[in-house]
Phi, psi and omega in degrees: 000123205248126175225126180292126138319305164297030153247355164252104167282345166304302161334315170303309178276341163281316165316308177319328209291150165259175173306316196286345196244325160292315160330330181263339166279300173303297181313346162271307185291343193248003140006260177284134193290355172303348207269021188269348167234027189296172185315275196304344166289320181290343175284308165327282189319306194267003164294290207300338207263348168255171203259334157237146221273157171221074216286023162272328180298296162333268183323346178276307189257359192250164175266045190224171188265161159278344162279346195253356200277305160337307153292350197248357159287325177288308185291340213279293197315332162320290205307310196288310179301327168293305181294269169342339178281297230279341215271318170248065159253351174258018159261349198227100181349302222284306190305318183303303212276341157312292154350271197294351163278330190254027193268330223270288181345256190335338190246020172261328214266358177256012180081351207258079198272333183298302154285351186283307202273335159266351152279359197261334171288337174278323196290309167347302225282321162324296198294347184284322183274010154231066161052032194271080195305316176278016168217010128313332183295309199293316185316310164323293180330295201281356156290336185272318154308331190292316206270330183278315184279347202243136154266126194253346180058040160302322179216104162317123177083016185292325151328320237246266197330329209264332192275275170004300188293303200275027084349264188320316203294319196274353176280307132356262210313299180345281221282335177284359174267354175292310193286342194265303188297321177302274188341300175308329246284326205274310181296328177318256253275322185273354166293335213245347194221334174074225171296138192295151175271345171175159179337326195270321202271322163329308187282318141355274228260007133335285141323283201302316187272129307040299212279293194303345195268109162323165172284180161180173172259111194280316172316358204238011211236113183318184155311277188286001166273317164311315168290334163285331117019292191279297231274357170269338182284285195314303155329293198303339190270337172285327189275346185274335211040065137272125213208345144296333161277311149339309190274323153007289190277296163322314179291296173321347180272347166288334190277316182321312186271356174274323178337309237219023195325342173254042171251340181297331220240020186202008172220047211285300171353270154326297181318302194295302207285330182293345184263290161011289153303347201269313178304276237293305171347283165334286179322279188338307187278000186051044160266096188314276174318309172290326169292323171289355165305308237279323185286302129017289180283345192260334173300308190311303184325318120026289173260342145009125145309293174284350172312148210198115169208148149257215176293310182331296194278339170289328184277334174265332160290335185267329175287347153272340156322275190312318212271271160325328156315310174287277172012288184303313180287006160267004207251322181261343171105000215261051161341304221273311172302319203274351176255352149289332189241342205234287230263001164270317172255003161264018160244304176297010175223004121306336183260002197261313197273357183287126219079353185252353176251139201285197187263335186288320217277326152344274166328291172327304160285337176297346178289303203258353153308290203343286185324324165290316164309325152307316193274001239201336195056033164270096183251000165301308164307325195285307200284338186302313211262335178312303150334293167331300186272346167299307194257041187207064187274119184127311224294343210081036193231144185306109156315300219290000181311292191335318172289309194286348180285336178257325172301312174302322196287331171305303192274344162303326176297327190289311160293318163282022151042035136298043189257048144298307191250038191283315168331316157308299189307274171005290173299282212319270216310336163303291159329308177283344172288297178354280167303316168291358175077044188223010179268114182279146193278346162307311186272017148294317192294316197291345181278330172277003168305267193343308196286320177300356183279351166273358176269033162244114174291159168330303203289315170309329186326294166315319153330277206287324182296328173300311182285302190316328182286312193283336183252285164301318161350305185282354165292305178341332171234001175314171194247346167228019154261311181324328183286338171279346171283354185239358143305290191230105165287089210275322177318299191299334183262010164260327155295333184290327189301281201316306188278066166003057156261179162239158197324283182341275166334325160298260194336305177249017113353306176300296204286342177257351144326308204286322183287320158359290189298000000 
């Protein structure tokens, strides 16, 4: 009997395990010595020893039955989860002061209201000071139970202030959930559309985040409603591309953890992503210098001694890390280094990470080796990875990568003097433009370039790659083309075709001019 793993979460989550958290399970599960041979340790031991789950193997090595094996998978997994609580609860705030709410319960539900409410007054004084508004909220409730059934004569007026707070928290929450949802709700639309396309689609969405932006104070305004605040700004400027407010609105989400610096350590996540956004900004504007400043701090911050992540946070560090990395060699032009310095432990610590990234993010980097492996003139590679983002159409994946992803792989083909069958590519990939609602006017031009290179003799060539440049050139600061060039950079590789240079050698070429100036 043949079984997907990926449908035993119990399996899932024992694979997941480092050496230090099996370890740290069996010393909790086997606590008592009744507990040294039970079933469910034993189960644990032969799950972790197969390498896909198969449950006849199972059932050969564990000591249950197949009517008990269900249940006893269901107890494993508690267990496992109970032990992994205890093991990071003295890393995680959110985990301690949980702890002490539900320590505060037990010694109310034991009559013991006087301490039940000084343990509930120390955890207050925590959760406040890392904004944790819901879970102040909870404490607050249950103080208001302590406080309605019992008289403790703790405070005067106490009721009155305890109603008051617990106002405020839920007005608080309100607004931070307004502000969170334009954020989900604006990367949803840029996963699904990527950048607006044109005055109209500008004026959309535009409308849209307008009607959806709550009233606020801005001086009245918490952590965390300023970072969903920003991180709803940063959308919203990024899908419009205005990308000098976009980094604004990044800097400031940036500024938020130098504010609030014991905010890096219960919001981590969030710490990465604002600098991350604040570099993707950079990139957009091709600002060279700031971005290796900036990148520069988010590699120390990185290495911090006291820096803390978990897996969550570990995995959003490799995918920003990696992603900017290439970034910087596109800023310089350095293909060959960056596929060499970058892209060998960014493919080993992606196959090390397989299942745990999601597909779009996957896709994103499998986009910019290609790229790199282009600007490098390897184009047999570039189609490889090219290939990747083709082929997981449907997937949640950003259209226009996808669009820009059939034009490099058109051009790539062309160049490695695959054209048996480009014609063939040539329609398909139209089709696909088509259905997406995405042909821009840079990938008009550039498809009807393509279709027209085999009626272009050898001797014309040089002509026509000069009129094709020349005819995109005035796209380059336009406000909704531009962005295709930082896609794909086709001036430079049409200038490499006119002078017979490569690619590589244009682009940094470009780039030590500029830093000149």
């Amino acid at each position: 009997m043949k079984s997907n793993k990926e449908k035993d979460s119990a399996f899932i989550l024992i694979k997941s395990l480092t050496p230090s958290e099996k370890r740290g399970f069996k010393l909790y599960a086997k606590r008592f010595g009744a507990n040294e041979n039970a079933k469910f340790i034993q189960l644990f031991e032969a799950m972790d020893r197969l390498d896909h789950y198969d449950e006849e193997k199972l059932l050969k090595k564990a000591p249950v039955s197949k009517k008990q094996l269900a249940n006893m998978k269901s107890h494993l997994y508690k267990q496992i989860l109970t032990s992994l609580r205890l093991i990071y609860a003295d890393q995680n705030v959110e985990l301690q002061l949980n702890e002490q709410i539900d320590f505060a319960r037990i010694l109310y539900n034991k009559g013991l209201y006087q301490q039940s409410l000084r343990l509930l007054d120390r955890a207050k004084q925590i959760a406040r000071k890392y904004f944790l508004d819901t879970l102040i909220l909870r404490i607050v409730e249950l103080e208001k139970v302590i406080e309605s059934q019992h008289i403790t004569r703790s405070m005067r007026d106490r009721a009155e202030i305890l109603a008051n707070e617990a106002k405020t928290l839920v007005n608080s929450a309100s607004l931070k959930n307004s502000f969170s949802n334009l954020s989900l709700q604006l990367y949803g639309l840029y996963l699904k559309v990527g950048h607006v396309k044109d005055e109209y689609d500008r004026k959309l969405v535009e409308a849209y985040y307008l009607k959806n932006m709550p009233d606020y104070e801005p001086e009245n305004l918490n952590f965390y409603e300023k970072l969903y605040l920003f991180q709803a700004q940063v959308w919203f400027y990024h899908i419009i591309q205005d990308f000098p407010l976009c980094f604004r609105a990044a800097q400031r989400w940036v500024d938020l953890y130098i504010e609030n610096p014991q905010m890096k350590k219960v919001a981590t996540g969030n710490y990465l992503k604002a600098y991350h956004y604040l570099l993707d900004a950079l990139f957009y504007m091709q600002q060279y210098d700031r971005f290796s400043s900036v990148f520069v701090q988010f590699k120390k911050s990185l290495e911090e001694d006291d820096f803390k992540m978990d897996e969550n946070c570990r995995i959003l560090a490799f995918l920003y890390y990696y992603s900017n990395s290439i970034n910087f060699h596109f800023l310089t032009g350095d293909f060959t280094e960056g596929l060499e310095k970058v892209v060998p432990s960014l493919l080993k610590e992606m196959k090390a990470l397989s299942g745990k990234l999601d597909v779009h993010h996957v896709m994103v980097l499998h986009y910019k080796i290609a790229c790199l492996y282009f600007g490098s003139g390897d184009n047999v590679n570039a189609i490889k990875h090219l290939d990747e983002v083709i082929s997981h159409v449907g997937d949640g994946l950003r259209e226009d990568l996808q669009c820009f992803a059939h034009i490099l792989k058109l051009i790539a083909s062309y160049e490695e003097g695959m054209d048996d069958n480009l014609e063939i590519q040539i329609k398909n990939v139209y089709k696909f433009l088509i259905k997406m609602q995405d042909l821009h006017l840079v990938q008009q031009e550039m498809m009807h370039f393509i279709r027209n290179l085999s009626r272009i003799y050898d001797y014309q060539l040089k002509s026509a790659f000069i009129e094709l440049r020349d005819r995109l050139q005035q796209y380059e600061q336009d406000p909704y083309e531009k962005r295709a060039f930082l896609y794909l950079d086709i001036i430079s590789w049409l200038e490499s075709k006119i002078q017979g240079r490569p690619v590589q050698e244009i682009i940094r070429e470009k780039f030590l001019k500029k830093m000149e100036k």
